[in-house]
C-alpha positions in Angstrom: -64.1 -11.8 119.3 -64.7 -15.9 119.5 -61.3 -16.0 120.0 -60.7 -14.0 123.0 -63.8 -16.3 124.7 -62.6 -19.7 123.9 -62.3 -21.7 127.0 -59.1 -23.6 126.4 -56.5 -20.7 125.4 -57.3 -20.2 129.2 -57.3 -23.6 130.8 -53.4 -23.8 128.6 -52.4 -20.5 130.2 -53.8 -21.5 133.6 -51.3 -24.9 133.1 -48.3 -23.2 132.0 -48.8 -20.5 135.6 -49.2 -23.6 137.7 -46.5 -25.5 136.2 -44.3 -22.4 137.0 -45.4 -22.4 140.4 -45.5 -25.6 141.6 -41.9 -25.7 139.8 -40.9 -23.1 142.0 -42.2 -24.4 145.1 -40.3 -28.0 144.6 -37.3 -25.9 143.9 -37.5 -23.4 147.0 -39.2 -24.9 149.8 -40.0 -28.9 149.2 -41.5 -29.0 152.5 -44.5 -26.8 151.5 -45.0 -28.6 148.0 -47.8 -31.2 149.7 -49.6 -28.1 150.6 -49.4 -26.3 147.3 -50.2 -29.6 145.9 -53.4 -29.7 148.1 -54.2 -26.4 146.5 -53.8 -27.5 143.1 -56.1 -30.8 143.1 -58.9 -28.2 144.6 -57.9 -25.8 141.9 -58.6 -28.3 139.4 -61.6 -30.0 141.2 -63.2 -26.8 140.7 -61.8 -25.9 137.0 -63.7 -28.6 136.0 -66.5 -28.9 137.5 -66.8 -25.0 135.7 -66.0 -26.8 132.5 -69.3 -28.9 133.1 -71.4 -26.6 134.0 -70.4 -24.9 130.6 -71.3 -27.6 128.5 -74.5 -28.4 130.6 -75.4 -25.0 130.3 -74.3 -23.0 127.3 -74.4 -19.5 126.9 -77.4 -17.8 125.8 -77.8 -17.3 121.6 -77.9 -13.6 122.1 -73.8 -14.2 123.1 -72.8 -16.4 120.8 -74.8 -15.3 117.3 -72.9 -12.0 117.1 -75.1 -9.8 116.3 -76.7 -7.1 118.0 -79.9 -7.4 120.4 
């Protein structure tokens, strides 16, 4: 179950979809990548201010023990 909660399986998926996308966007239409790339720095603005606030504030002991209540 730790597996499916760990935080950076999903920030490496998260870079492989936007490396697809943003790949496609310079491909097809180059005069939208600016705003796609807009998009992307406020993506990640906010990715990691999420990844602070889960450091700052870990998850309660009850979560992360595994066992039952």
């Amino acid at each position: 179950m730790n597996l499916r909660r760990n935080y950076w399986y999903y920030s490496i998926g998260l870079a492989v979809a936007w490396a697809i996308v943003l790949s496609v966007v310079f491909a097809i239409r180059p005069d939208r990548a600016q705003t796609f790339l807009y998009i992307f720095a406020g993506y990640c603005l906010g990715w990691i201010s999420t990844t602070i606030a889960r450091y700052v504030y870990p998850p309660p002991k009850r979560w992360t023990s595994g066992g039952r209540i």
